[in-house]
FITIPA-194078 format. One record per residue (C-alpha): x, y, z; residue number from 1. Coordinates in pm, 1 decimal, m for minus. Each point is the difference from the previous one (the first is absolute). Layout:
// residues N
        xx        yy        zz  num
         X         Y         Z  NUM
...
// end
This chain:
// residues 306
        xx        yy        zz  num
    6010.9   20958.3   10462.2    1
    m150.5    m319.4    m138.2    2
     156.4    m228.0    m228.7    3
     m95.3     110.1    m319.1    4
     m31.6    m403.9    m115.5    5
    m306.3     m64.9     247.9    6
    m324.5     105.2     m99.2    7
    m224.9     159.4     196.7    8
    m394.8    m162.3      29.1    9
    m268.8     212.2      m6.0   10
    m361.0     m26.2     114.5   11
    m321.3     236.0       9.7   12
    m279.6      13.2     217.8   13
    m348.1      18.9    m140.1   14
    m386.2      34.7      47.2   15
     m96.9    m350.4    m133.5   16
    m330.8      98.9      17.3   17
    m276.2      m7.6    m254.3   18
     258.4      61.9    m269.6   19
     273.7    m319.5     127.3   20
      50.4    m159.2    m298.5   21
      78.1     280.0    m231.5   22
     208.8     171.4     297.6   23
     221.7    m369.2      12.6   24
     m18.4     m58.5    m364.5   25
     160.4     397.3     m31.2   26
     257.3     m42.9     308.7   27
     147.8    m389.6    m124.7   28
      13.3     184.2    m369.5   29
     196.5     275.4     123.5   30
     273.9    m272.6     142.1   31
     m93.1      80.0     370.9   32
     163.6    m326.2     218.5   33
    m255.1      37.8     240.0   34
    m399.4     118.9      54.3   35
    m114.3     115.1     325.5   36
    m320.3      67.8     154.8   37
     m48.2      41.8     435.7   38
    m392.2       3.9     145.6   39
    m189.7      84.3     293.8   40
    m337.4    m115.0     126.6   41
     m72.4     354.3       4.1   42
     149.5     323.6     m66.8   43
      m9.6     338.9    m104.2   44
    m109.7    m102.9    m333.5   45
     m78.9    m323.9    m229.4   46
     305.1    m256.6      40.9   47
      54.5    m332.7    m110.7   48
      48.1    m345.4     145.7   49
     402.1     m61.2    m121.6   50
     m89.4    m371.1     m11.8   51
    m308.7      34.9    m218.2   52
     154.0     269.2    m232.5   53
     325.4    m166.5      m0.5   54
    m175.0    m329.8    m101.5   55
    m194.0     164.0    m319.4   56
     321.2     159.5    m115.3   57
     178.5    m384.4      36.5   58
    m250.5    m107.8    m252.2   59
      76.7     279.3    m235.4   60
     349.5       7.4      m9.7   61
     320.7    m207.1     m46.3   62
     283.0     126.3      83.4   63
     m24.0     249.5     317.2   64
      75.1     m17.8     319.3   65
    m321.8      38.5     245.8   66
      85.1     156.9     323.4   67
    m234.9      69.6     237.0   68
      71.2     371.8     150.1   69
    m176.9     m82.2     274.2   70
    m149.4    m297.1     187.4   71
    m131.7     121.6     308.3   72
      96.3    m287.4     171.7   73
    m212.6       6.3     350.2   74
    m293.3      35.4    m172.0   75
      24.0    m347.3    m114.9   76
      m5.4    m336.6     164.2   77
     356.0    m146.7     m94.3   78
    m140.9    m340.2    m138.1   79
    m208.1     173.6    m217.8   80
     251.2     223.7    m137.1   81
     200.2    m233.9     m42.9   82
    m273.0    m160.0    m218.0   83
     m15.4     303.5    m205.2   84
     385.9      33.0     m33.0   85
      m3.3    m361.5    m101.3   86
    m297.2      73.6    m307.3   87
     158.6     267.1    m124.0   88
     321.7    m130.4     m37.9   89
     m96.7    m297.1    m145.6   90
    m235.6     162.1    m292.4   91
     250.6     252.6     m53.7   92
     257.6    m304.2     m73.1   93
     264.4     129.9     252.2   94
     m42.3     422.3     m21.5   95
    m139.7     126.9     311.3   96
     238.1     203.3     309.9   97
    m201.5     m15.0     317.0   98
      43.7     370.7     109.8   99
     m75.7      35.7     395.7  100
     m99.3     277.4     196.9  101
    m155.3      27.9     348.0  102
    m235.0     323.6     m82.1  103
    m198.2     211.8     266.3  104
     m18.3     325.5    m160.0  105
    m363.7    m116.8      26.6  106
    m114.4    m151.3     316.2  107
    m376.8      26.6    m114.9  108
      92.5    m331.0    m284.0  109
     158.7    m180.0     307.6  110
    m313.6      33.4     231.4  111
    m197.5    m126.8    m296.9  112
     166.7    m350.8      m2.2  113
      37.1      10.5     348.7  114
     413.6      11.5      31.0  115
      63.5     259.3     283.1  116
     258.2     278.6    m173.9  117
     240.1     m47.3     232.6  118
      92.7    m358.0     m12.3  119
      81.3      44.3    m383.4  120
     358.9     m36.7       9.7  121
     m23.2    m307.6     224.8  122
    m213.3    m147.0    m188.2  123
     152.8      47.4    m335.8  124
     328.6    m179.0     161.1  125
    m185.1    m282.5      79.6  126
    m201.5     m23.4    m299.6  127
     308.8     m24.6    m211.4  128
     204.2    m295.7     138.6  129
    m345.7    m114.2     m44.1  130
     m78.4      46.7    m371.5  131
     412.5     m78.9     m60.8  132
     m80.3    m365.9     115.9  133
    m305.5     m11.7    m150.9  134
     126.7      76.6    m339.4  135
     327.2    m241.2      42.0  136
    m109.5    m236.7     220.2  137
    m318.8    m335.0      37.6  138
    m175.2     m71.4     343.3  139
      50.1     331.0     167.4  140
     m91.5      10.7     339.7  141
      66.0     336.6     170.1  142
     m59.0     133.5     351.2  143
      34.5     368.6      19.3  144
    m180.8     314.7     202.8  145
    m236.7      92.1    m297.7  146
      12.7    m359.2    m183.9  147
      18.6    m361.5     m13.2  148
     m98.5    m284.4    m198.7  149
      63.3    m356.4     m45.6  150
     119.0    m184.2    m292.8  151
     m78.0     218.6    m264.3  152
     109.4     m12.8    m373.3  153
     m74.6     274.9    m229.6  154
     m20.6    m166.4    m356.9  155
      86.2      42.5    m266.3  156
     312.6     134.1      93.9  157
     113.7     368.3    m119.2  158
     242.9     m74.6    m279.7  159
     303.7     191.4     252.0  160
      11.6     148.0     351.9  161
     m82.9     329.0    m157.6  162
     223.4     252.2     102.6  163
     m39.9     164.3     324.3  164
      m1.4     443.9     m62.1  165
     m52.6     161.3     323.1  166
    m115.2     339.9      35.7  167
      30.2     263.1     252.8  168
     193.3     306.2     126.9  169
     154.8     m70.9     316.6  170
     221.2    m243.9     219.6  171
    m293.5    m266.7      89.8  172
     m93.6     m10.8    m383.2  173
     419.8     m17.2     m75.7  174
      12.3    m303.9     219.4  175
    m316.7    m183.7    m165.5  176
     226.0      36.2    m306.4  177
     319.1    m138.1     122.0  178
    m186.0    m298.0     204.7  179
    m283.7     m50.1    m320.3  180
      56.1     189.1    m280.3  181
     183.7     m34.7    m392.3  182
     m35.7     380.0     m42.0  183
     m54.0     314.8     189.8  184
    m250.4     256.0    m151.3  185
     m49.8     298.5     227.5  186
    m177.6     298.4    m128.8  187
       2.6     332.3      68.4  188
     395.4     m15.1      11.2  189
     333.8     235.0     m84.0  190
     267.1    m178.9    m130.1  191
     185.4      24.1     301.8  192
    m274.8    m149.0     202.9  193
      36.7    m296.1    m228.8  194
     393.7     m13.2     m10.3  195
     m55.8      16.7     395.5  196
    m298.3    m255.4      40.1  197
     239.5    m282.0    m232.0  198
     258.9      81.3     229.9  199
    m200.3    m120.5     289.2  200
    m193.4    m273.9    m174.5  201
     352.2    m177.5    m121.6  202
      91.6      68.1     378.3  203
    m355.9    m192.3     124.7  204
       8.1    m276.4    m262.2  205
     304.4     m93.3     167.5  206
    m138.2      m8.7     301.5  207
    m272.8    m246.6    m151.5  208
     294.0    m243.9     m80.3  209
     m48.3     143.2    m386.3  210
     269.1     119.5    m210.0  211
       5.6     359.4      m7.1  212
     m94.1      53.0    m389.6  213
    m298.4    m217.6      47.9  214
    m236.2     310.7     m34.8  215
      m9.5     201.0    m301.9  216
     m66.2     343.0      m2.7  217
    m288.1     154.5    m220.8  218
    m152.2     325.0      26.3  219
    m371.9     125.6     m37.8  220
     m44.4     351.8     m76.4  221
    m269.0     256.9     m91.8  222
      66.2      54.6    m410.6  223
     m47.0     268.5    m261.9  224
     194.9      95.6    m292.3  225
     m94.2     271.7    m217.4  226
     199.9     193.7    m274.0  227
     m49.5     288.4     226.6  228
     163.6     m45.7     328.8  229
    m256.8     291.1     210.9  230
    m284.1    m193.7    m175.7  231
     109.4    m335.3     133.1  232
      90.6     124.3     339.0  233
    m365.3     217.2      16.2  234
    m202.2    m341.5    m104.1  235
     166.3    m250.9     275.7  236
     m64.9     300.1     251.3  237
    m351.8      m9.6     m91.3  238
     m11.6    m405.2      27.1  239
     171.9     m42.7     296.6  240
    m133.0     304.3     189.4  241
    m351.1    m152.8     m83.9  242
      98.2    m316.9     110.5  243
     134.2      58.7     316.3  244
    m213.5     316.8      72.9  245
     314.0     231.8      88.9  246
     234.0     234.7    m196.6  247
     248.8    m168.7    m181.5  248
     167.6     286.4    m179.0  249
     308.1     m22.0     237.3  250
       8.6    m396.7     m30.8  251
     m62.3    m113.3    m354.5  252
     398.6      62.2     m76.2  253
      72.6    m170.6     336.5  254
    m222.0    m310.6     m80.2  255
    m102.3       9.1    m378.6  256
     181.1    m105.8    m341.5  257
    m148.9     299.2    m176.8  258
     143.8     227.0    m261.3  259
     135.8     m39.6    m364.6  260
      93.1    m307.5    m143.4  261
     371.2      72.8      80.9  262
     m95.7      90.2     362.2  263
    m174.2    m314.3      71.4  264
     302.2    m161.1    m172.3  265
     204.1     173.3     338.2  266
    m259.5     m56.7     187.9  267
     m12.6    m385.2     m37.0  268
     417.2      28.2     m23.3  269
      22.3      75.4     363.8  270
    m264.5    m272.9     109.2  271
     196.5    m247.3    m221.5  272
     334.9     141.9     213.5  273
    m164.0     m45.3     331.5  274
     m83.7    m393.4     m88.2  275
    m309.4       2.9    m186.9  276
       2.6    m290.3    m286.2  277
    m384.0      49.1     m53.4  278
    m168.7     334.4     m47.3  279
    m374.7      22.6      34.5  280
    m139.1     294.8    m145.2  281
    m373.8     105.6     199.5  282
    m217.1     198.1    m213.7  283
      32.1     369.1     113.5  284
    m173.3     157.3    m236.5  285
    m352.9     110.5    m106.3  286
    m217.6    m345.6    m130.3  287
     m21.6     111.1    m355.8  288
     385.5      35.7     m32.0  289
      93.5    m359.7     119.7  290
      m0.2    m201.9    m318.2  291
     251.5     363.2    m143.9  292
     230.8     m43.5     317.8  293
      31.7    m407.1     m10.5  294
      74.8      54.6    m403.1  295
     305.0     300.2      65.0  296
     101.9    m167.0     353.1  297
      48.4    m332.8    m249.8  298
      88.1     206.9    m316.6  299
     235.9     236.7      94.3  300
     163.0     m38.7     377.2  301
     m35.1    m412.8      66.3  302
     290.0     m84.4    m316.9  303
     250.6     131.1     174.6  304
      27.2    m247.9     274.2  305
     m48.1    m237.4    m219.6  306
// end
């Protein structure tokens, strides 16, 4: 069990579409740590740029953490990510978590920029001891497979090396975490998969000459809370069997925080127990319930980890 004396940080993912500012106004009010949003070039349906979104929620809030949930990382050329990364740091005075992913469930947005599918992993290696120097170091000159450059500065200089939260679900992500990464944020995850994955990722980090703590461990999680536990359960079947065109009725207990208030309470209990010091609830539930989950999720289950 978790010592009762540390709190727990919570974050939520949202659309941070046409309605961003009153959807980060609503989430920083609430007392959310951190705002999420991931993108795509193109998907199943609309989806935002996290750096754009992220940037017009930095202007209307204070406070919050901004996390992006994901960066697709290969889709970008490194020095101009690392531009981005830079910005938004800087006009968010400090607040933004560069969240990484290597994507491909997709291959159609990776053909439109020209990155072939398969090299995504390699590339996203290389592209981050690329952005790291870039955002710590002047004069960067780099030779790599994908990249290189000579003498560049990015200026002004992101107010911190943002933290580094890599995402993922198996070994080759676990290892980007333990050679790159502040935080691990898998998805679609038990528990045990977590308690399991930290055990490997302190075993890598050492590896990487880091201490073994030097990852934390969040989790990211399909959400919905309802008074009524069937009604929960039936509405993040219905979002996630949408999403991923397939039956979820078997996996939304495996994979989802859904239920009552007190069963997302046991719910989150067990993710804290496996090594999860950030939970990131995912909207699973129907679009015109989002702004009543964030409020209970906030209301009723997030004080006690607090």
């Amino acid at each position: 069990m978790r010592d009762q004396s540390e709190a727990i940080e919570f974050g939520v993912s949202m659309r941070l579409l046409k309605e961003v500012v009153a959807e980060a106004q609503l989430v920083e009010s609430l007392g959310y740590d951190y705002l999420l949003t991931g993108e795509h070039i193109s998907f199943h349906g609309p989806t935002p740029n996290t750096l754009i979104s992220l940037s017009a929620a930095a202007a209307v809030t204070e406070r919050i953490k901004l996390l992006s949930g994901i960066v697709l990382v290969p889709l970008y050329p490194p020095a101009l990510l690392a531009k981005l990364i830079a910005t938004l740091d800087t006009i968010s005075h400090g607040r933004y978590c560069f969240g990484i992913g290597i994507g491909g469930e997709n291959p159609r947005e990776f053909d439109a920029v020209g990155v072939p599918v398969k090299e995504r992993g390699a590339r996203t290696n290389e592209a981050l001891e690329l952005i790291d120097r870039l955002l710590t170091e002047d004069k960067v000159s780099f030779e790599g497979r994908f990249s290189s450059m000579s003498n560049i500065t990015i200026a002004p200089r992101s107010k911190q090396r943002p933290p580094f939260w890599v995402s993922g679900r198996k070994e080759a992500a676990m290892r980007r975490a333990a050679r790159y990464g502040d935080a691990w944020l898998p998805y679609m995850y038990t528990p045990d998969m977590l308690a399991d994955s930290m055990t490997k990722i302190a075993a890598f980090t050492e590896e990487e000459g880091r201490a073994a703590g030097s990852v934390q461990g969040a989790a990211f999680a399909f959400t919905c809370v309802h008074e009524d536990r069937d009604t929960a359960l039936a509405m993040c079947n219905k979002v996630l069997s949408t999403t991923y065109n397939q039956d979820f009725t078997d996996l939304v207990a495996k994979y989802a925080i859904a239920g009552s208030p007190e069963e997302c309470k046991a719910r989150i209990q067990e993710y804290v127990d496996a090594g999860a010091r950030t939970v990131v609830f995912a909207q699973g539930c129907p679009s015109g319930y989002i702004d009543q989950n964030v409020r209970l999720l906030a209301e009723e289950v997030m004080p006690a980890f607090r």
